[in-house]
C-alpha positions in Angstrom: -125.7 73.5 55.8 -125.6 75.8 58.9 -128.9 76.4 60.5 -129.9 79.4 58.8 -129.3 77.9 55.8 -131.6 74.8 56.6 -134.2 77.4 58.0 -134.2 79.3 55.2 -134.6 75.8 52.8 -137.4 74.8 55.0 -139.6 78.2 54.7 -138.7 77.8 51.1 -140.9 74.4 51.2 -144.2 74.4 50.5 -146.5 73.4 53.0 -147.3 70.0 50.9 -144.1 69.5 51.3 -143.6 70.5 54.9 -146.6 68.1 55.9 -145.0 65.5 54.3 -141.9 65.7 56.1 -143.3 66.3 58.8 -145.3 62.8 59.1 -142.3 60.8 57.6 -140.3 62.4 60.7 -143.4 61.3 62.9 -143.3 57.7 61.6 -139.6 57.5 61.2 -140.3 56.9 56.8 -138.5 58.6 54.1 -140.6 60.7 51.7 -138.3 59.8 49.0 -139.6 57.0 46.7 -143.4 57.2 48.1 -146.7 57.4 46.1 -149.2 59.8 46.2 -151.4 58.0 48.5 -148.6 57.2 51.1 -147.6 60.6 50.7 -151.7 61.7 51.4 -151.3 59.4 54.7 -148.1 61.3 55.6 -149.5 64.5 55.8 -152.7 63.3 57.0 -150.7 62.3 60.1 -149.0 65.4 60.2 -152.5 67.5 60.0 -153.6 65.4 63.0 -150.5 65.9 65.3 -150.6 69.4 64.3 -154.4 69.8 65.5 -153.7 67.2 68.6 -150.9 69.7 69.9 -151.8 73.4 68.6 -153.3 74.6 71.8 -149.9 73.4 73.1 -148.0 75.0 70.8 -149.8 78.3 71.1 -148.9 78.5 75.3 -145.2 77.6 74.7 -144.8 80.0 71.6 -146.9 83.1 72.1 -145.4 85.8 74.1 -142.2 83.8 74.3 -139.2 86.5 74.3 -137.0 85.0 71.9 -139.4 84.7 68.9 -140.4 88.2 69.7 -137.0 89.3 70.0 -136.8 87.8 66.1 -138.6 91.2 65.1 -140.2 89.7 61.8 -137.7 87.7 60.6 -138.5 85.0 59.8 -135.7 83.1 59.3 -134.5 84.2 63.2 -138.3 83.3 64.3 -138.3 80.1 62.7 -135.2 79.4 64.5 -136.6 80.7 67.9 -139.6 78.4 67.4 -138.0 75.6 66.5 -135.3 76.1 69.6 -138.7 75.8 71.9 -140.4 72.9 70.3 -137.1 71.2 70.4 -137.2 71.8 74.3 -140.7 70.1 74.9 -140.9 67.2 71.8 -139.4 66.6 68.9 -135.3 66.4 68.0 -134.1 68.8 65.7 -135.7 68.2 62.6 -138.7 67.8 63.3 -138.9 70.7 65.6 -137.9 73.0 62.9 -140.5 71.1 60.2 -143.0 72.2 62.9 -141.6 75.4 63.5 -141.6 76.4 59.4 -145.7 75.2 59.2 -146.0 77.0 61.8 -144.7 80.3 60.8 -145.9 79.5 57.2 -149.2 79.6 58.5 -148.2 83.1 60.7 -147.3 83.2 64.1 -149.8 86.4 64.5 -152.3 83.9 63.4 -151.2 81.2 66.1 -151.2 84.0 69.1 -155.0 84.8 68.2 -155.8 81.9 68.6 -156.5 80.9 65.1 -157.2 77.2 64.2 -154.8 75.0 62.2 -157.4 74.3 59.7 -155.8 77.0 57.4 -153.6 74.0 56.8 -154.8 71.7 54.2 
């Protein structure tokens, strides 16, 4: 898969699923094979990264010319996102699991300054 393609999987995620992922990249774990309760702890992990970095996030993504070169789409901003997050802390993956909770939750959200505790 090309990198649209796995941007366009990953917004195609839902954000159980994304959280998941997201804390099994964190930890280094697979999601496959895990039980609901190690599955709970992965995206528990993933909530608390999330809320440990948003402000940081916000101040490398908002105003940022490439994601508002993307012009709403989403696929292109995910990719813009991810390209910046990729920069600063996490390899490739991870930076575009981030990058699709991120602009699941909106990015007009984000820039206002919004808390991540939209995501559950």
């Amino acid at each position: 898969m090309n990198d649209r393609e796995v941007a366009a999987h990953a917004l195609a995620m839902t954000q159980d699923e994304l959280l998941a992922e997201l804390g099994a990249e964190l930890t280094g774990t697979s999601t496959a094979h895990l039980k609901d309760g190690e599955l709970d702890d992965l995206r528990l992990r993933a909530r608390n990264w999330l809320v440990r970095n948003w402000d940081a996030l916000r101040k490398l993504i908002c105003g940022n010319a490439a994601v508002t070169a993307a012009g709403g789409d989403e696929v292109i901003e995910l990719l813009a996102v991810a390209d910046l997050i990729v920069e600063v802390w996490l390899q490739k993956p991870g930076a575009l699991t981030v990058g699709a909770i991120i602009c699941k939750f909106g990015l007009n959200r984000l820039c206002a300054g919004e808390p991540p505790t939209g995501i559950r």
